[in-house]
N, C-alpha and C positions, 0 to 999 in steps of 0.2 A: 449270795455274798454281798449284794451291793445292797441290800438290805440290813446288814449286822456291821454296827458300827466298831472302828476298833475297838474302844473298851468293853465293848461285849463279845469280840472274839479273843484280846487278853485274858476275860474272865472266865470264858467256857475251857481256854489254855489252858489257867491254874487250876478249876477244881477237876478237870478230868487229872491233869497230875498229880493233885492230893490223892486223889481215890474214885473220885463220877466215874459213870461209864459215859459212853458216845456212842451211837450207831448214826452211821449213816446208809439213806435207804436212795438207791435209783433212780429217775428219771429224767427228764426231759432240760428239769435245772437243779441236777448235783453233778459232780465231778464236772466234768468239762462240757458238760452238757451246752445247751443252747443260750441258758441264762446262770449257769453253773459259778463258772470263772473261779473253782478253787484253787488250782493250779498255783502253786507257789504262794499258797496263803498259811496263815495259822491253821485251818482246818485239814487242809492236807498234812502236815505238821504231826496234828495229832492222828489222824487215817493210818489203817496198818496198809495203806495202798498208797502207789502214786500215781497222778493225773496225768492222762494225757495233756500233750501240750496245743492240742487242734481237738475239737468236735468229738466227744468221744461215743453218741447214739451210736448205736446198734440194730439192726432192724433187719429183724432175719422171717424172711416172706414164707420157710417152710418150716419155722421155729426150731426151738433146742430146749432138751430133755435135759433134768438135773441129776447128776452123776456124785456121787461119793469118795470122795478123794480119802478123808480121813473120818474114821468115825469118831464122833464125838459128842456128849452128853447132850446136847441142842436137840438129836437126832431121834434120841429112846426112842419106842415104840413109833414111829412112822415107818409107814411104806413107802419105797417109790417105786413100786410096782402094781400099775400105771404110774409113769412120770406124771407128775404135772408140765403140760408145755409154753412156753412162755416166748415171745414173739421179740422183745427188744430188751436191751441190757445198756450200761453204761462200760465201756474195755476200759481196763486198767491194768496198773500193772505190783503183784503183791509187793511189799518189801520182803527184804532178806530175815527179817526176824519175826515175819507174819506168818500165818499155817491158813492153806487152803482148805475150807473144809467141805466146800460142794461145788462141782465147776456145772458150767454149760455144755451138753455137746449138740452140735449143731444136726440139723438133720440131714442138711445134703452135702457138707463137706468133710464129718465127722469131727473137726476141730474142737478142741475145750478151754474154754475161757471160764477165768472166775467170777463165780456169783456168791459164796461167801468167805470171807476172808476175815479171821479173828487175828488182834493184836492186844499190846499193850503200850500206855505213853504215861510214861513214870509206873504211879501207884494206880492207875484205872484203865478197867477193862475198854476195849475200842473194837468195833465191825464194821464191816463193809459186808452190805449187800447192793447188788449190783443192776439189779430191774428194781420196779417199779413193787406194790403191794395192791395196786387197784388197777383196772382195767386204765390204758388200756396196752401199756407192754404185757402187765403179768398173764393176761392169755387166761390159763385154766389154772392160774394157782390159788385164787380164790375159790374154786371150786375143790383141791386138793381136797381126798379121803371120801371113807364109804357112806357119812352120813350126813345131811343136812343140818346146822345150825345157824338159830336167831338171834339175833347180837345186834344191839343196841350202841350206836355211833355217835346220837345226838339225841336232845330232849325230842321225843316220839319216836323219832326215824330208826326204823330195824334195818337188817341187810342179812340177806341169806349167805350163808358162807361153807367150804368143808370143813368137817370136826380137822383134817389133820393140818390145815390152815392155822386156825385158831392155836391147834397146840403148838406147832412149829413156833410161832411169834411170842406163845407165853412163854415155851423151852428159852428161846434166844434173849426175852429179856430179862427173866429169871437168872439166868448166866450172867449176862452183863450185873446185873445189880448184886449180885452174891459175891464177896470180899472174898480175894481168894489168896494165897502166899503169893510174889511178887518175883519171886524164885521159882516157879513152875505156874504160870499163867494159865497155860495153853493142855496141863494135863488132862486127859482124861477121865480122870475123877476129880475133878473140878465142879 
């Protein structure tokens, strides 16, 4: 945030409310994290979550498995059987017109917290995910599904990945960018 000047967080305001999507992704500096500081900013604003108001890392020393709250088109064809387990997360907390659609459950207390959380702010689609995508919260989500793929990050640089990594990220931004009625957001067949 100390990074984005206001008129580039007014700007990102208006076109997610004409129709852009927004994701926001996990770690160390989003939500309240350590360098975060959205917390009563325009970003949270448009977030289907609200920020904690202190430190919101997460760091769970025997990890937490992702659990399926509501199914939904992001999801097709994935397994979570095996979970992927993922070590740290950012706590928040959804809003009232948001839909949880995968929590966390922890391993040794059983507790669930959200790790994906779709909304809407106006005419554009908005998520929250809640850990990290690269090592070193996300644990084994990179490695998520039965097979190994090569995927190309930078001019030469590959990185080994799971196939069901990959599609999980193409499902969810697929979703986001696909214009959907403004009056049913969060269906299903969406």
């Amino acid at each position: 945030r100390r990074k984005l000047s206001k008129a580039l967080l007014k700007q990102i305001e208006k076109r997610v409310s004409e129709g852009s999507a927004f994701l926001m992704i996990g770690g160390w500096s989003s939500y309240t994290g350590r360098d975060g500081n959205y917390k009563g900013s325009v970003i949270e604003k448009i977030l289907p979550v609200t920020c904690l108001a202190k430190d919101d890392r997460r760091h769970l020393a025997s990890g937490a498995a992702f659990r399926v709250r509501v199914f939904h088109p992001i999801l097709k064809g994935l397994s979570l059987k095996p979970s992927p387990v993922i070590i740290g997360y950012n706590e928040v907390q959804p809003k009232k017109d948001s839909k949880v659609i995968l929590e966390l459950e922890e391993s040794a207390s059983r507790k669930r917290k959200p790790l994906l959380i779709l909304g809407n702010y106006g005419a554009g689609k908005v998520a929250a995910w809640t850990t990290d995508v690269a090592p070193h919260w996300c644990g084994g989500l990179v490695d998520w599904g039965d097979r190994r793929l090569r995927i190309s990050v930078a001019r030469g640089i590959q990185i080994e990945v799971g196939n069901h990594y990959v599609q999980f990220f193409s499902q969810l931004i697929c979703w986001l960018s696909n214009p959907s009625p403004i009056s049913s957001p969060l269906r299903g067949e969406d």
